[in-house]
ROFI-9332 format. One record per residue (C-alpha): residue in one letter; y, z, x negated. Coordinates in steps of 0.2 Angstrom, whole numbers, plus 2048, in hexadecimal, padded with zeros to 3 digits. Example, Ala and Ser with C-alpha at 12.3 -4.5 7.8 and 13.67 -1.06 7.14 Angstrom:
ROFI-9332
TIGU,code,y,z,x
TIGU,a,7EA,827,7C2
TIGU,s,7FB,824,7BC
end
This chain:
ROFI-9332
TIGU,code,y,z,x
TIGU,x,04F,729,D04
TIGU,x,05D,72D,D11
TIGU,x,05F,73E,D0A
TIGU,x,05E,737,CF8
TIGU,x,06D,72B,CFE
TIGU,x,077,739,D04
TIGU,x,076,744,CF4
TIGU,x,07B,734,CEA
TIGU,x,08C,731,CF5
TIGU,x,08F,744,CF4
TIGU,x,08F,746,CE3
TIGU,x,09A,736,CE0
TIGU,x,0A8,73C,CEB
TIGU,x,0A5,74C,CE2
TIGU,x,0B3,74B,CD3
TIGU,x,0BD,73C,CD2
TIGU,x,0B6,738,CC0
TIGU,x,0A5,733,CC7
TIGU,x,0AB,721,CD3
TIGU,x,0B9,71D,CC7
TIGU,x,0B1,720,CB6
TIGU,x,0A3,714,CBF
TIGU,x,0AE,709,CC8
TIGU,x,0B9,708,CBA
TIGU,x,0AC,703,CAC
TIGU,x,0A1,6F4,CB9
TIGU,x,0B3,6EF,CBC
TIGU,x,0B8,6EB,CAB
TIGU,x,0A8,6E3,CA7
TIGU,x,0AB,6D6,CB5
TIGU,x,0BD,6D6,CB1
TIGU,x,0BA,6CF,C9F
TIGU,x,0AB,6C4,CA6
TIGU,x,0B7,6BA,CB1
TIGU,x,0C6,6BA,CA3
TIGU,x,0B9,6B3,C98
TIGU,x,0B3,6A4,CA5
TIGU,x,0C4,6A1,CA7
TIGU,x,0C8,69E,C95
TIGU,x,0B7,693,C96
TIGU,x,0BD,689,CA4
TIGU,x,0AF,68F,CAF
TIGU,x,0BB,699,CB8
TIGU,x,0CD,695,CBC
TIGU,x,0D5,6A1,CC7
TIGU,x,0E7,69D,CC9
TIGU,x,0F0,6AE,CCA
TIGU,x,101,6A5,CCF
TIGU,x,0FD,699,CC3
TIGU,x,0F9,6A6,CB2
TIGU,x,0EA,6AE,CB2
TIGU,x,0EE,6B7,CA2
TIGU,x,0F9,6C3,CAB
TIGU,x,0EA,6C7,CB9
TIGU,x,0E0,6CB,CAB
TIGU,x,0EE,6D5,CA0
TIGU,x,0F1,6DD,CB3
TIGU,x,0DD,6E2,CB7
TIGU,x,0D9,6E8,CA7
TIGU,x,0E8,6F5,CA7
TIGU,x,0EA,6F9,CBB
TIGU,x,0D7,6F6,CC1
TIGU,x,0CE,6FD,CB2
TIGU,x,0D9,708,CA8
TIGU,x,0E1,710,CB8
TIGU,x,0CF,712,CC0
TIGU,x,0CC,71A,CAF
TIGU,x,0DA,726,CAD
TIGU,x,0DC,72C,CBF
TIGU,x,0C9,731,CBF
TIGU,x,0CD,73A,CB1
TIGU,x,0DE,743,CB5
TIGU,x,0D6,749,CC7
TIGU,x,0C8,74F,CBC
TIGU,x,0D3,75A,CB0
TIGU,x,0DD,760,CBD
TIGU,x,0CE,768,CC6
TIGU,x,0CE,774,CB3
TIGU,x,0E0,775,CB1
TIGU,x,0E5,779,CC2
TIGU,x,0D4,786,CC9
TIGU,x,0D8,77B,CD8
TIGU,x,0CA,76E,CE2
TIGU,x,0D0,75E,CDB
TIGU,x,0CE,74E,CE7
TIGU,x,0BC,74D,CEF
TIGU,x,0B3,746,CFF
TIGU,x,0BF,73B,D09
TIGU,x,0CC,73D,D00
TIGU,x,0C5,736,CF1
TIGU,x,0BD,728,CFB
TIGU,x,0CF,722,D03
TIGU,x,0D4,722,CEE
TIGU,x,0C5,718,CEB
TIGU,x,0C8,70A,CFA
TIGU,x,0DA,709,CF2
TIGU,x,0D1,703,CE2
TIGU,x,0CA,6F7,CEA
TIGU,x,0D6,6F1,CF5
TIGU,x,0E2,6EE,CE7
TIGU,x,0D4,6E4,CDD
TIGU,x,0D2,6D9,CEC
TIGU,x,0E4,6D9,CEF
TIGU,x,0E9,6D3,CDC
TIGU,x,0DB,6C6,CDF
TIGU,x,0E1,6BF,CED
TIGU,x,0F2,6C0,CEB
TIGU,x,0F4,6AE,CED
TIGU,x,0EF,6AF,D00
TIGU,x,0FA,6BE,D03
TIGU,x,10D,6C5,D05
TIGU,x,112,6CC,CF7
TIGU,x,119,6DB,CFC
TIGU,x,109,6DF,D03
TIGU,x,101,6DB,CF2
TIGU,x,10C,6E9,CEC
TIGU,x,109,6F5,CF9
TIGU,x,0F7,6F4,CF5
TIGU,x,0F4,6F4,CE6
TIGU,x,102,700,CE3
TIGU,x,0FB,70C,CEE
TIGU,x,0ED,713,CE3
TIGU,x,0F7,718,CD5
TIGU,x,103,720,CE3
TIGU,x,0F7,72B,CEE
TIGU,x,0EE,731,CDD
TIGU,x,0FE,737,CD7
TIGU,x,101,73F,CE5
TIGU,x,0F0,747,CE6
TIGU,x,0F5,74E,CD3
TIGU,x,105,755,CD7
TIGU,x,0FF,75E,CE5
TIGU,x,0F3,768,CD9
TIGU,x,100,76A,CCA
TIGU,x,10E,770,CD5
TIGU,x,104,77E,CDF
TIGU,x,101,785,CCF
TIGU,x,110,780,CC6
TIGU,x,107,777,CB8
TIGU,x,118,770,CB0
TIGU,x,10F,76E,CA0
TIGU,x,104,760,CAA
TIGU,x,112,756,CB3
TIGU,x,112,749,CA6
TIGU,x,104,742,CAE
TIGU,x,10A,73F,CC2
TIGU,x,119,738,CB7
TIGU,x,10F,72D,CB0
TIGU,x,107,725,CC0
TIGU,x,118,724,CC6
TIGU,x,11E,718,CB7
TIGU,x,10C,70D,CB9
TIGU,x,111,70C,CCA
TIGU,x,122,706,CC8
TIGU,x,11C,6FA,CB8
TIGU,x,110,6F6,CC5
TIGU,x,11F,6EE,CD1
TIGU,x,129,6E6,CC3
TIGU,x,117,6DC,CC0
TIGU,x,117,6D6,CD1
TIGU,x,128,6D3,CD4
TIGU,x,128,6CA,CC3
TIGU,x,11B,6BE,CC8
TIGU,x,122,6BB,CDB
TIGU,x,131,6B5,CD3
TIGU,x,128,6A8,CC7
TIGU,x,130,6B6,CB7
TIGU,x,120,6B5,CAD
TIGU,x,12A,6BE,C9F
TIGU,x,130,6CC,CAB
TIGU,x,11D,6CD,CB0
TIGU,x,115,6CE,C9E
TIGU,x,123,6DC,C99
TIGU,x,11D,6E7,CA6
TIGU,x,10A,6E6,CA1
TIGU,x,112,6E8,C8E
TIGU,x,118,6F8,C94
TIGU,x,10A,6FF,C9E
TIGU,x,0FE,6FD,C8B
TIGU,x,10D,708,C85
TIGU,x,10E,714,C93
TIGU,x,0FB,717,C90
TIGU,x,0FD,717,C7D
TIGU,x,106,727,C80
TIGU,x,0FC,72F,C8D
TIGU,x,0ED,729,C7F
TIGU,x,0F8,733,C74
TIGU,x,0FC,742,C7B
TIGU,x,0E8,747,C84
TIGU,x,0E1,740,C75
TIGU,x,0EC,74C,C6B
TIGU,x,0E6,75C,C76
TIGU,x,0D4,758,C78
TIGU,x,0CC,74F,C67
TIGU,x,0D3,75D,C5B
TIGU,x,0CC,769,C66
TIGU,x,0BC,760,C69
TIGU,x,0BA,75F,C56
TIGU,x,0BC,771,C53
TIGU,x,0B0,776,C60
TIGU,x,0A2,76A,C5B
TIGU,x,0A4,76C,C47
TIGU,x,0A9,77E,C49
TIGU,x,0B6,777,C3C
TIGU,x,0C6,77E,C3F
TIGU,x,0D1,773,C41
TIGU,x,0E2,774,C36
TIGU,x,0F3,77A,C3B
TIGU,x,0FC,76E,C47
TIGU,x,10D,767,C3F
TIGU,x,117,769,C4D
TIGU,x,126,75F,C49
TIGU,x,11B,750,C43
TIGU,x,114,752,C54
TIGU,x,123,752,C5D
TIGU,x,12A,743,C53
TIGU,x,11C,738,C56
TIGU,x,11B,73C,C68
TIGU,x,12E,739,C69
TIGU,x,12E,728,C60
TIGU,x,122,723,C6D
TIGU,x,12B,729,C7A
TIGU,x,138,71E,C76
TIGU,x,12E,712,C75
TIGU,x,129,714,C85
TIGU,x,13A,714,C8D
TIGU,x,141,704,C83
TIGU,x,132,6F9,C8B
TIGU,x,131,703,C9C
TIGU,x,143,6FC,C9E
TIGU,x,13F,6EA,C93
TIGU,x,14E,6EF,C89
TIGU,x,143,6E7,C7B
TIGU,x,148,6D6,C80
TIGU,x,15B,6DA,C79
TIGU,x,157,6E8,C6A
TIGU,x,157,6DF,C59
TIGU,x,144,6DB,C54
TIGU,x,146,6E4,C43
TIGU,x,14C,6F4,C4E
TIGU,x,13C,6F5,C58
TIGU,x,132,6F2,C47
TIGU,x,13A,702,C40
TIGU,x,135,70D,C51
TIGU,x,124,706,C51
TIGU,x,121,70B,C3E
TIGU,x,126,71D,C41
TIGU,x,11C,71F,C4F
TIGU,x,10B,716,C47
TIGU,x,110,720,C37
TIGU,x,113,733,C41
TIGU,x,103,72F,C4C
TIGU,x,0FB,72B,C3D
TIGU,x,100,73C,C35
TIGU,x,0F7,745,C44
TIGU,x,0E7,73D,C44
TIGU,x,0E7,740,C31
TIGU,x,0E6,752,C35
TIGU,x,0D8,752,C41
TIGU,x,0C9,753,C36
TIGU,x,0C1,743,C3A
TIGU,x,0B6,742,C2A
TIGU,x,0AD,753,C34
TIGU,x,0A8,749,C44
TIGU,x,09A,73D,C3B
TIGU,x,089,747,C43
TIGU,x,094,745,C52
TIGU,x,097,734,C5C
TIGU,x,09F,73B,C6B
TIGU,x,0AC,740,C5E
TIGU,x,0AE,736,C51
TIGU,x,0AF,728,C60
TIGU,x,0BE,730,C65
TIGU,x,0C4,732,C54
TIGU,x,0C2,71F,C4F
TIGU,x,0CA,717,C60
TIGU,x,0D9,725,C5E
TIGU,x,0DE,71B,C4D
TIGU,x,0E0,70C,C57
TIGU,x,0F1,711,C5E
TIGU,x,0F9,713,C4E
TIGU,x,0F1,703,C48
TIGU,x,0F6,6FB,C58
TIGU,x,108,703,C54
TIGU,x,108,6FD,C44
TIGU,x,104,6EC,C46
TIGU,x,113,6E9,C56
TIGU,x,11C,6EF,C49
TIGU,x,117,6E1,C3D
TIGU,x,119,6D5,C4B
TIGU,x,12B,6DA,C4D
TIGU,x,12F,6D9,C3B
TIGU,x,12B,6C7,C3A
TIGU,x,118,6C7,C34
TIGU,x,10C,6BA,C3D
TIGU,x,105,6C4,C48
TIGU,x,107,6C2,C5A
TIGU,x,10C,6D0,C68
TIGU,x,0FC,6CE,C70
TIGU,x,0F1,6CF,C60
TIGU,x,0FA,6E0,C5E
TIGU,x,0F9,6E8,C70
TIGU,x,0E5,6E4,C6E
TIGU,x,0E4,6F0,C62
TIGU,x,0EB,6FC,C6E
TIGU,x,0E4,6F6,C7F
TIGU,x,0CE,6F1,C76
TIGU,x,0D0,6FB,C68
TIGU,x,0D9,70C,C6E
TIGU,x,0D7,70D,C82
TIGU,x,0C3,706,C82
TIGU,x,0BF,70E,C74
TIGU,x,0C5,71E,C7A
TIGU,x,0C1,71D,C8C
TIGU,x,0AF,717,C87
TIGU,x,0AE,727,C7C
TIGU,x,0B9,733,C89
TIGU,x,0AE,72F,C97
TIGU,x,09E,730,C8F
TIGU,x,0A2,740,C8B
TIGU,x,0AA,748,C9B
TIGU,x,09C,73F,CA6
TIGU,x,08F,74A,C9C
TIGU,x,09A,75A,C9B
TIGU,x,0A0,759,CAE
TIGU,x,08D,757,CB4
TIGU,x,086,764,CAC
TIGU,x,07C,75C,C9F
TIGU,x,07C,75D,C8B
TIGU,x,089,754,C82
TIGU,x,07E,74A,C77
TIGU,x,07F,736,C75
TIGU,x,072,72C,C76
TIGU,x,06E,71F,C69
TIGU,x,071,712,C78
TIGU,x,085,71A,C79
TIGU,x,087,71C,C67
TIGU,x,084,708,C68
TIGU,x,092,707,C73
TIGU,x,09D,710,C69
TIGU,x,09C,702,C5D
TIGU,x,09A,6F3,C67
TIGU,x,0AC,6FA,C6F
TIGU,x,0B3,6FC,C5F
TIGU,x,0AC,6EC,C58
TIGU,x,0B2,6E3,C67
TIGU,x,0C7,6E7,C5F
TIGU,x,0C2,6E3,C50
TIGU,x,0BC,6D4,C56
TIGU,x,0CD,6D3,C60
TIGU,x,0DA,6D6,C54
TIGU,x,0D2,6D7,C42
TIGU,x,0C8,6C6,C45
TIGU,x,0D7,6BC,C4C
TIGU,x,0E1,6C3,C3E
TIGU,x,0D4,6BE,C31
TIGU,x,0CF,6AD,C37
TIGU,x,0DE,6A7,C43
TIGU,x,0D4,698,C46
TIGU,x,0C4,6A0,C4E
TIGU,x,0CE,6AA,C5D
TIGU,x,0C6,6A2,C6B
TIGU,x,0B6,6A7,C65
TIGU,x,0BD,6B8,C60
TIGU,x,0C5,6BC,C72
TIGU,x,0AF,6B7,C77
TIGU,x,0AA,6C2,C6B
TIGU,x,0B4,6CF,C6F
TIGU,x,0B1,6CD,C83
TIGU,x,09E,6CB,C7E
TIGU,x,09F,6DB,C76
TIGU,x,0A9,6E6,C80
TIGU,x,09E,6E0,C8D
TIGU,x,08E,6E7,C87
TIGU,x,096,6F7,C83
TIGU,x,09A,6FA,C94
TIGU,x,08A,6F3,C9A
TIGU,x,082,701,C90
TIGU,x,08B,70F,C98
TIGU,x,089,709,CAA
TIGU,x,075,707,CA1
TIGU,x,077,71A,C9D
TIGU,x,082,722,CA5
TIGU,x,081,71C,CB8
TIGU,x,073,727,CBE
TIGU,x,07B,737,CB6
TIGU,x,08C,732,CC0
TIGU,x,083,72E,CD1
TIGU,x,07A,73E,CD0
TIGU,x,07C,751,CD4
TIGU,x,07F,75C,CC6
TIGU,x,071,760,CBA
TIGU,x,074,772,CBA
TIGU,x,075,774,CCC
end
């Protein structure tokens, strides 16, 4: 048992993928289970008096975050030739994690500069750990992504400092454009990976890239980006931001279009990346309906981008690299191909259903929770032995 015990915690402080893609997916699962008893009323747990923005904040900094730095310490292992975080290393990143859980939790009982200090502390020493395996090898083409962790970590600030001074909008702008800021990370690693996953599946070649249609759409949302980073939304004209918004859906739309999709059917683990990628342009789209006047509510809108485009994605993404990255078959089960569609159901659910029948949203934010919910359930169902154990080929 002992020795069993210690080749368990050894192969989860392995690769950072392992602890967070497991930490990451129980997370959100508890996450969605305590929003939802709080929108029942079993649960009320006053952050500062709006418990929206502790769930807005969890999702996006203990889920998402968990998620991508597990993912982004992974890749840099290939892109770099170099040991990525492991051993203790790895485990101080982890006990940040948590720290920061607790500390958002409890915030009520605390300073808030120390609220700050640790939650922001994850996202800053896992930076860190990146740039010091991009700069030994001058991996310039990868710095995008220490940047990235840099602007969470400041939207991270503006979130506290915003509810510490009782500005709730200040607050809800900051978690507005961490979606966005992930949007385009979405973007740009979904742009690299699924066309080439597609190809090397299907043996389909995949067609020429556009370039400038490339560019453009990547540039549109860049500027997007920038406007909500610095909230300079709140004095640009609505039907200016409407016009940003439709270039960017329509450019992004123009990319995915070329990626062969209608080739991925035999394929879950592909055409699960294919179907949660069109959620950012749909979730583009519709802000920009919101901002040209139609009834359709900001929060309707990021759905799409936050259930629809980062779970369906991260659902699919890690299913994938946990099979690839422990030396097993990259095949899905029936039980993840279910997931795949409960996820995808649940921001249907989400968006489409509130926008359908405005009247039923309660029961539409349940039945999204419920849903999402079992998907994650069923990978933790699935994949949890494969991540707490050594590599299969080894």
């Amino acid at each position: 048992m002992s020795m069993t015990n210690n080749a368990s915690a050894s192969a989860v402080l392995d690769l950072a993928f392992r602890p967070f893609f497991l930490l990451g997916a129980v997370f959100s699962v508890i996450a969605l289970l305590l929003w939802g008893a709080n929108l029942h009323g079993w649960l009320t747990h006053a952050y500062h008096g709006y418990t929206p923005l502790w769930h807005g904040h969890e999702m996006l900094f203990g889920f998402v975050a968990a998620i991508l730095v597990g993912f982004l310490l992974t890749a840099v292992q290939n892109w770099t030739g170099l040991r990525s975080a492991h051993g203790k290393a790895l485990l101080l990143l982890i006990l940040l994690w948590l720290a920061g859980r607790l500390a958002v939790w409890f915030a009520g009982f605390m300073p808030w500069w120390l609220v700050i200090i640790i939650d922001g502390s994850f996202l800053l020493y896992a930076a860190g750990l990146l740039a010091s395996l991009l700069l030994k090898k001058q991996q310039k083409r990868n710095y995008f992504a220490v940047l990235a962790l840099l602007l969470l970590t400041a939207d991270n600030v503006v979130f506290h400092l915003g509810v510490a001074s009782g500005n709730l909008q200040t607050a809800t702008h900051a978690l507005h454009s961490v979606i966005l800021l992930i949007t385009l990370l979405m973007t740009v690693i979904g742009g690299r990976v699924i066309p080439m996953f597609t190809g090397n599946t299907t043996q389909i070649p995949p067609r020429t890239r556009i370039q400038w249609l490339d560019k453009a759409g990547l540039g549109f949302l860049w500027v997007i980006v920038v406007i909500f980073l610095f909230q300079l939304q709140i004095y640009l004209p609505d039907k200016l931001l409407a016009v940003i918004f439709s270039f960017s859906a329509v450019l992004i739309a123009g990319r995915c279009a070329l990626w062969r999709a209608m080739s991925t059917r035999r394929h879950p683990l592909l055409w699960s990346l294919h179907l949660s990628y069109w959620f950012i342009p749909l979730g583009l789209g519709l802000i920009a309906c919101h901002y040209a006047g139609m009834a359709l509510s900001l929060s309707t809108a990021l759905h799409a981008l936050t259930v629809g485009a980062m779970g369906g994605l991260i659902l699919s993404m890690i299913s994938r690299v946990s099979l690839g990255h422990t030396g097993r078959p990259i095949v899905a089960t029936p039980l993840i191909k279910l997931a795949f569609l409960l996820v995808l159901a649940a921001a249907l659910s989400r968006v489409g259903l509130i926008l359908i029948i405005p009247a039923f949203s309660l029961w539409a934010w349940w039945l999204s929770i419920g849903l999402w919910v079992m998907a994650y359930t069923l990978f933790l169902y699935r994949y949890s032995a494969i991540l707490l154990s050594p590599r299969a080929d080894r």
